[in-house]
C-alpha positions as CSV (number, residue, x, y, z in Angstrom):
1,X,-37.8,20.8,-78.7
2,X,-34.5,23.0,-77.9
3,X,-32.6,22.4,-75.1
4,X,-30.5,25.3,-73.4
5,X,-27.1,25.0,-73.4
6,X,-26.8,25.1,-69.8
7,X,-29.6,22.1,-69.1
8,X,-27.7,20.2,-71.0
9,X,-24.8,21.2,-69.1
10,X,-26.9,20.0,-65.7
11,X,-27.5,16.8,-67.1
12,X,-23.9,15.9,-68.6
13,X,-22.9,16.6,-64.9
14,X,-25.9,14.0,-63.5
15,X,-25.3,11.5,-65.6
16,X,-21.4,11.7,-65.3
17,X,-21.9,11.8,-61.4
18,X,-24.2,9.0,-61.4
19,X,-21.6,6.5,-63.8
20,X,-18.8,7.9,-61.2
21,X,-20.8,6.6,-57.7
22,X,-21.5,3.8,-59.8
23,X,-18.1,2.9,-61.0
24,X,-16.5,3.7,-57.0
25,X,-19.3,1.6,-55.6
26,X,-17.8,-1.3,-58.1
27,X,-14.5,-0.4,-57.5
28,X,-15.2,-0.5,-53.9
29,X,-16.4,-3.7,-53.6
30,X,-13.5,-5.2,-56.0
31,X,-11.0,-3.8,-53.3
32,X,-12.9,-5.2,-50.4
33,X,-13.0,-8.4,-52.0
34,X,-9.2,-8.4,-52.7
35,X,-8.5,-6.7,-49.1
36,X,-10.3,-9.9,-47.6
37,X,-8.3,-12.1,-49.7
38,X,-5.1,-10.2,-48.7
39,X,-5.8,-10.3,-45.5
40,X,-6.8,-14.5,-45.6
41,X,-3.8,-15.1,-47.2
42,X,-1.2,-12.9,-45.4
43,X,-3.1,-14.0,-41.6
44,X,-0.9,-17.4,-41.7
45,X,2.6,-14.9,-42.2
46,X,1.4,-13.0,-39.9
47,X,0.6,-15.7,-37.1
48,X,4.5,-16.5,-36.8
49,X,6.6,-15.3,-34.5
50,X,9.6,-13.8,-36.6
51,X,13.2,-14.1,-35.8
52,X,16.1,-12.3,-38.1
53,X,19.8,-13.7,-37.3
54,X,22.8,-11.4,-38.8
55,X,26.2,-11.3,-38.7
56,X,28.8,-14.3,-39.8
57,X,29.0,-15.8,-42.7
58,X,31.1,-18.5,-41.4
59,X,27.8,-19.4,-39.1
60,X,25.4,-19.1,-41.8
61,X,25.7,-22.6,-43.6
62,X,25.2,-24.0,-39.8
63,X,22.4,-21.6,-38.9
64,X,20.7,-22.6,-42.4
65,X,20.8,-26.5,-41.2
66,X,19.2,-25.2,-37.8
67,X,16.7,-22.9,-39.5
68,X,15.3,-26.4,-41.4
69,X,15.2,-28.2,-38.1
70,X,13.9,-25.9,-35.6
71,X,11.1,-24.7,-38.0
72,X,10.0,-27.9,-38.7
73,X,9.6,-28.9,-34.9
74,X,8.2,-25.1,-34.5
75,X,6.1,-24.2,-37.2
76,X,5.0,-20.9,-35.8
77,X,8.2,-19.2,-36.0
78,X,9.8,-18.3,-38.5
79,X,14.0,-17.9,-38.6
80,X,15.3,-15.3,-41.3
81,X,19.2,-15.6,-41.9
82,X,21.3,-13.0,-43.3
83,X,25.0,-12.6,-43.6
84,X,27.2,-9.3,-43.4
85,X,29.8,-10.3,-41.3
86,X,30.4,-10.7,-37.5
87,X,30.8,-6.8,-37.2
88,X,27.6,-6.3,-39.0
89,X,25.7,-9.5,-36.3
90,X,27.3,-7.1,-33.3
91,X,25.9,-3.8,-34.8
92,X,22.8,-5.6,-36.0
93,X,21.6,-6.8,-32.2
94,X,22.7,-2.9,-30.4
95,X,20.9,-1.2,-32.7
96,X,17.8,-3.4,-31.9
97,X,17.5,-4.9,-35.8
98,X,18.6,-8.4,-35.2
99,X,17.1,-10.6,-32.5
100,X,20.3,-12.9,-32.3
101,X,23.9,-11.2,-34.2
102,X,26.4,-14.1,-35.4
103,X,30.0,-13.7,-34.6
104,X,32.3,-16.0,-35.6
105,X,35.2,-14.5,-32.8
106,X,34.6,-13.0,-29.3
107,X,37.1,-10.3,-29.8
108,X,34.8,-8.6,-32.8
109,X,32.3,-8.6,-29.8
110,X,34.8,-6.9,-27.0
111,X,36.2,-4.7,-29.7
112,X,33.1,-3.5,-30.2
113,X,32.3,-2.9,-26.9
114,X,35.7,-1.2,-26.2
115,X,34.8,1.3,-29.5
116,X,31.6,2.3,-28.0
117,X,31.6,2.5,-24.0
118,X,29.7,5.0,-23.6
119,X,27.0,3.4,-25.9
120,X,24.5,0.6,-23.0
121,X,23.4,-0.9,-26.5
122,X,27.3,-2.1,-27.1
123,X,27.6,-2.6,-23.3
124,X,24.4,-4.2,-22.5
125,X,25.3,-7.8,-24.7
126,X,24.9,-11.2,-23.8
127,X,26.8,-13.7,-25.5
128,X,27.1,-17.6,-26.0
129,X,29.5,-20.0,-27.8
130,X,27.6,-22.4,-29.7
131,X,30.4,-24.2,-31.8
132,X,33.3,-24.0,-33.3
133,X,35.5,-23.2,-36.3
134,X,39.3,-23.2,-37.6
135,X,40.4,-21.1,-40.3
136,X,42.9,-22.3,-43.3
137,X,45.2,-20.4,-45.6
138,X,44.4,-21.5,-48.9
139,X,45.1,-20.6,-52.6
140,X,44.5,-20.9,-56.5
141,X,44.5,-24.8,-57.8
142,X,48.2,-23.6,-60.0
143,X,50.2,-23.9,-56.4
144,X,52.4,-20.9,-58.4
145,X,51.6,-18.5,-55.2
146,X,53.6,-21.1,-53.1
147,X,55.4,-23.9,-54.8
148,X,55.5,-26.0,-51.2
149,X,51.9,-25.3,-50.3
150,X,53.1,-24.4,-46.9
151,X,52.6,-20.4,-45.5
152,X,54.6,-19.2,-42.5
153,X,53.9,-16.1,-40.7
154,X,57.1,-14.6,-41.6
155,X,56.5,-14.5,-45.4
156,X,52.5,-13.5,-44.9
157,X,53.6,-10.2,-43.3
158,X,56.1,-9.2,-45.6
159,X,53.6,-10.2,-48.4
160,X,50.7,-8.6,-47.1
161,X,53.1,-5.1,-46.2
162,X,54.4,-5.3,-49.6
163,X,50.9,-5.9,-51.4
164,X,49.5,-3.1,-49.8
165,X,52.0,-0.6,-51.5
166,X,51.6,-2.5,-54.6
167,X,48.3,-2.8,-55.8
168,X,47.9,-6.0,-53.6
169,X,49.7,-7.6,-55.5
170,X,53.7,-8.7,-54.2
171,X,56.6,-7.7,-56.1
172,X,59.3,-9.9,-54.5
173,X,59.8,-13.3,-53.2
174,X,60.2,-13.5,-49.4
175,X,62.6,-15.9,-48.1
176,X,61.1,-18.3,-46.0
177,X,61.8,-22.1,-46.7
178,X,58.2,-22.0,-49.0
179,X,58.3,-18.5,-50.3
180,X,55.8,-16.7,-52.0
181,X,56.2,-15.6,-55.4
182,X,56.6,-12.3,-56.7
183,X,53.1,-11.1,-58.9
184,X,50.9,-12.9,-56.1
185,X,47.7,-11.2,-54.9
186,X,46.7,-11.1,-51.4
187,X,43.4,-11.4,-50.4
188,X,41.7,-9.9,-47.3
189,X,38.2,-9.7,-45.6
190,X,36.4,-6.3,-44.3
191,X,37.2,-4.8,-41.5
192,X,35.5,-6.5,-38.1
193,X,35.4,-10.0,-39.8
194,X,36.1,-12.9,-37.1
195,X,37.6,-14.9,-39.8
196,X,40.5,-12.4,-40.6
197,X,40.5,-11.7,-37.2
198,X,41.6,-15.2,-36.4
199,X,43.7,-15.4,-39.1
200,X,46.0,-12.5,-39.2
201,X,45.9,-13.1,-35.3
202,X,47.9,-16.0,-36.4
203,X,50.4,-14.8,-38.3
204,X,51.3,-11.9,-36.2
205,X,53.4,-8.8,-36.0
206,X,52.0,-6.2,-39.3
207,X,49.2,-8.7,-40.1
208,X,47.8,-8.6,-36.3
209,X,48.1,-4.4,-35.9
210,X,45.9,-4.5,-39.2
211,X,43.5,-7.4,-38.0
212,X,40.7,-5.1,-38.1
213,X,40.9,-2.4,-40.3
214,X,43.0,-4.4,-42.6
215,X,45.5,-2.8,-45.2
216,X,44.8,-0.8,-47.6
217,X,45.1,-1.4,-51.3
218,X,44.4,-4.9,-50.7
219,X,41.1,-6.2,-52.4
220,X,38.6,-7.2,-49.6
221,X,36.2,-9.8,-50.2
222,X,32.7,-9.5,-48.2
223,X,32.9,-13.0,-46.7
224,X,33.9,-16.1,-46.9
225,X,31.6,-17.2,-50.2
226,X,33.4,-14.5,-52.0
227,X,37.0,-15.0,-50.3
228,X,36.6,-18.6,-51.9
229,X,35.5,-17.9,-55.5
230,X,38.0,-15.3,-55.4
231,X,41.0,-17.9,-55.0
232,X,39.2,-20.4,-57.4
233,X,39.4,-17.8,-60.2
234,X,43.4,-17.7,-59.5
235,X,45.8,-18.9,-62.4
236,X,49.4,-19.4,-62.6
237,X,49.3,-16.0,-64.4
238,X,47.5,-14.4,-61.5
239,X,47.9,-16.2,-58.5
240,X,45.9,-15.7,-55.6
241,X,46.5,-16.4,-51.7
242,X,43.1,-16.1,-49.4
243,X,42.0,-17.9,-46.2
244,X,38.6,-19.0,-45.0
245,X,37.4,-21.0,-42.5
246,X,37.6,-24.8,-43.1
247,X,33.7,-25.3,-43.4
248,X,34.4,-23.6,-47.1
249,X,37.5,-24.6,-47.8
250,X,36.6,-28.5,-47.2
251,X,33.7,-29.9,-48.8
252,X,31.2,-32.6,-47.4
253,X,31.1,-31.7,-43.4
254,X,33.9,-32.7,-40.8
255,X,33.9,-36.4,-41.9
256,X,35.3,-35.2,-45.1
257,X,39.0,-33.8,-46.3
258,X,38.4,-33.3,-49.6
259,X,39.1,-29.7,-51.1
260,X,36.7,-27.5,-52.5
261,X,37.2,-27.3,-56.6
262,X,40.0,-24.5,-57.6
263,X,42.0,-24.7,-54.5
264,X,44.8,-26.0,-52.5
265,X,45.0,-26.3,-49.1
266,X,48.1,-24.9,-47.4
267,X,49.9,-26.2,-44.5
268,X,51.0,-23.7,-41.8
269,X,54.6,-23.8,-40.3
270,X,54.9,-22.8,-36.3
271,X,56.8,-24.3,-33.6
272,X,59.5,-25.9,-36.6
273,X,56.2,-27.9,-37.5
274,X,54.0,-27.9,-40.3
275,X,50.2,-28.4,-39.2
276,X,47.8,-30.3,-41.8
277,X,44.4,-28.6,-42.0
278,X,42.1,-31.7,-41.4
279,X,39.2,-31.8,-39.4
280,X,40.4,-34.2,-37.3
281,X,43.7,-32.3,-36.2
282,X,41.2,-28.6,-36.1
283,X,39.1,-30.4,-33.4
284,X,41.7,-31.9,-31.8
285,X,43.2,-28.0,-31.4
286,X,40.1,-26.7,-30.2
287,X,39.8,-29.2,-27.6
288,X,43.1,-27.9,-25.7
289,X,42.0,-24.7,-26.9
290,X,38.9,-24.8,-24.9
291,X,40.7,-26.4,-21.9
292,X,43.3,-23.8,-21.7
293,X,45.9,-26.5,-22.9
294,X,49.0,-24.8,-24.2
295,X,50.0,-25.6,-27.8
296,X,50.7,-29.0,-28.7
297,X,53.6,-29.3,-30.9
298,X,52.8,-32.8,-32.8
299,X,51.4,-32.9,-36.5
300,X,48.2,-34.4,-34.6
301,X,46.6,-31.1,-34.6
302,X,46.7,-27.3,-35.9
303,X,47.7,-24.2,-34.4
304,X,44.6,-23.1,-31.3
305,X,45.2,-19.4,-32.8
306,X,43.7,-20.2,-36.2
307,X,40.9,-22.1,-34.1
308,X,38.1,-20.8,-32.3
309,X,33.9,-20.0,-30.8
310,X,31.6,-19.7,-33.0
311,X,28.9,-16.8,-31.1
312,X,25.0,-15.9,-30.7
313,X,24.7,-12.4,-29.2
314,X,21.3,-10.7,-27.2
315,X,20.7,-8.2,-25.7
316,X,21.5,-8.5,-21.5
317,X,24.8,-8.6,-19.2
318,X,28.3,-9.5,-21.1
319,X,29.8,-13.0,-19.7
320,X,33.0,-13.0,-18.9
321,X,36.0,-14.1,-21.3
322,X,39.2,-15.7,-20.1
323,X,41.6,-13.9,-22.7
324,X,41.3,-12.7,-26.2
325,X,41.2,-16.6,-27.3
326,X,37.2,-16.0,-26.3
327,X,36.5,-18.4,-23.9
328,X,33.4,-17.9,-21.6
329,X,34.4,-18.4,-17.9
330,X,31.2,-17.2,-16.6
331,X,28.6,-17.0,-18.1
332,X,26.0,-13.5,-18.5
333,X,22.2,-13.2,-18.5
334,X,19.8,-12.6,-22.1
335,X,17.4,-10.7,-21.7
336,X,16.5,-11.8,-25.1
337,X,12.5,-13.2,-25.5
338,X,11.5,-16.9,-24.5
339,X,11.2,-17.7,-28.5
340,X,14.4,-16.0,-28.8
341,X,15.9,-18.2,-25.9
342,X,14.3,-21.1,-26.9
343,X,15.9,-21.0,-30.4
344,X,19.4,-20.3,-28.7
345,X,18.7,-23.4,-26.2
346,X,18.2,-25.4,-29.6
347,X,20.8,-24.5,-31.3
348,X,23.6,-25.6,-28.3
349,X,21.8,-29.3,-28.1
350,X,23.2,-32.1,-28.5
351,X,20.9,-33.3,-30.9
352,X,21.1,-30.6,-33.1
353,X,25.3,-31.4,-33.3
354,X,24.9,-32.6,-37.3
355,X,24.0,-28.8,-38.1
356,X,27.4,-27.7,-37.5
357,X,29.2,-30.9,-38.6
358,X,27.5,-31.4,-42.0
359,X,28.2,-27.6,-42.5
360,X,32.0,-28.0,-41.9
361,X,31.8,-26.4,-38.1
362,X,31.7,-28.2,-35.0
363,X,29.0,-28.0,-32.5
364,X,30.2,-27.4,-28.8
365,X,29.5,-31.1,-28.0
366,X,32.3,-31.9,-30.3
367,X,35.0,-30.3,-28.2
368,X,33.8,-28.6,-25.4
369,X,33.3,-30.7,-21.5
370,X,29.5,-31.1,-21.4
371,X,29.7,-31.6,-17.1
């Protein structure tokens, strides 16, 4: 028999709605099966407590060592690490992102705090010293940069002035008793970092006005990783001159003073004395650093100004700082969580002392007064 066109029409559209409820009733099922299993699998994740740390790089290869200890003795929280400088770890913990910011110099903190005072989430910061750290003057494995392998202030700032008129590069030999040669390029880090802050502290005059925007038309490296491959790829046709902290620069933790691959180590001349960049003679610095001790003249140690704290920020009241150097004379209040605390409390232990050492730091139990 003939059928209309229009009852066939009805019954395309039964049968099409009927295979459609069947298909979403399928369908439905298949995504609450995978929305159980989704939810089985993520319900571990999502049973830690989380914790991000930002900021220093010079603190990351420490913070790495206590990540693997503290999780293992706390297997409900879980520590994420990240780098972007000690600028980026102040930022990072007023703008509520970070639980802890890393800063490897007070004065990146206080500078902060001095850009913004207006701002309670600058003002409001708690800080701690957890270690500490010395920064070296290195550069490429050729020596052509500086055919003594020893760097004085003097010849840094008219290197750096002259290389950021010239392409970073310098055009002229200065004329200290180790010169550097003409062609070299001068390497800096971005603007905030603790390590340049430390080291162009140093060296004073130009270099120390430009400690924290640093000069322009000089390459900037994004932290110390970088700063150190960057002076590795250096030739005696393209010199390069950098600094880092010693962590980097020395390979296999404080008990070691071998240099990483590519580089050379550079003595620094102050007082009519050049200073060896050891480990041994860096915490010996740090210890009459942290006293208040003037500078030592003796080859035993290395100058306190390219020495320094190594610093976990909260939220809570600022502590108070001596000078510039960073040193904590009284301490503030966090108002940071109990995990939060916890992990900070952990990480200035004694016990946990080999996660700063094996990284090339020094853990405050190394040079600090524990009474």
């Amino acid at each position: 028999m003939a059928v209309s066109p229009i009852v066939a029409t009805l019954v395309l559209i039964v049968v099409a709605v009927i295979g459609a409820v069947a298909v979403g009733t399928i369908m439905g099922t298949f995504s609450s099966d995978v929305s159980k299993q989704a939810n089985a699998g993520q319900a571990a994740s999502a049973s830690q407590t989380q914790v991000l740390v930002a900021g220093s790089t010079t603190l990351q290869p420490a913070e790495l060592n206590l990540q693997s200890d503290y999780q293992k003795l706390n297997p409900g929280v879980q520590l994420n690490v990240q780098g972007g400088g000690s600028g980026a770890g102040v930022v990072a913990v007023a703008n509520g992102i970070a639980d802890i910011g890393a800063s490897s110099s007070a004065s990146a903190i206080t500078s902060a705090q001095a850009a913004n005072p207006n701002d309670p989430n600058f003002q409001n910061l708690y800080y701690t010293m957890i270690g500490g750290r010395g920064v070296v003057w290195i550069q490429d494995a050729s020596k052509v940069a500086v055919a003594g392998n020893v760097i004085d202030a003097a010849d840094l700032n008219t290197a750096y002035l002259d290389a950021s008129t010239n392409g970073g590069k310098t055009t002229a030999a200065t004329t200290g008793a180790d010169p550097i040669a003409s062609g070299v390029t001068m390497l800096q880090r971005e603007a905030s970092s603790g390590t340049m802050s430390t080291a162009f502290g140093w060296a004073g005059s130009a270099m120390s006005a430009n400690k924290t925007p640093g000069f322009s038309g000089i390459t900037t490296e994004p932290g110390n990783a970088q700063m150190l491959a960057a002076v590795q790829a250096g030739t005696s046709a393209k010199p390069v001159i950098g600094f880092v902290d010693s962590g980097y620069a020395i390979s296999g933790g404080i008990l070691s003073n071998t240099s990483a691959s590519g580089i050379s180590l550079m003595g620094v001349s102050q007082d009519s004395i050049t200073y060896v960049p050891t480990h041994a003679n860096i915490e010996a610095a740090l210890k009459d650093w942290v006293k208040g001790n003037s500078q030592t003249i003796s080859t035993s140690n290395y100058p306190q100004k390219l020495t320094g704290g190594l610093y976990w920020i909260t939220r809570g009241n600022s502590p108070t700082v001596s000078n510039a150097a960073g040193i904590i004379t009284s301490s503030g209040s966090s108002s940071a969580s109990s995990v939060v605390t916890n992990l900070i409390n952990f990480a200035k232990a004694p016990t946990e002392a080999t996660a700063y050492e094996n990284a090339g730091m020094y853990s405050i139990y190394d040079f600090a007064p524990t009474s």
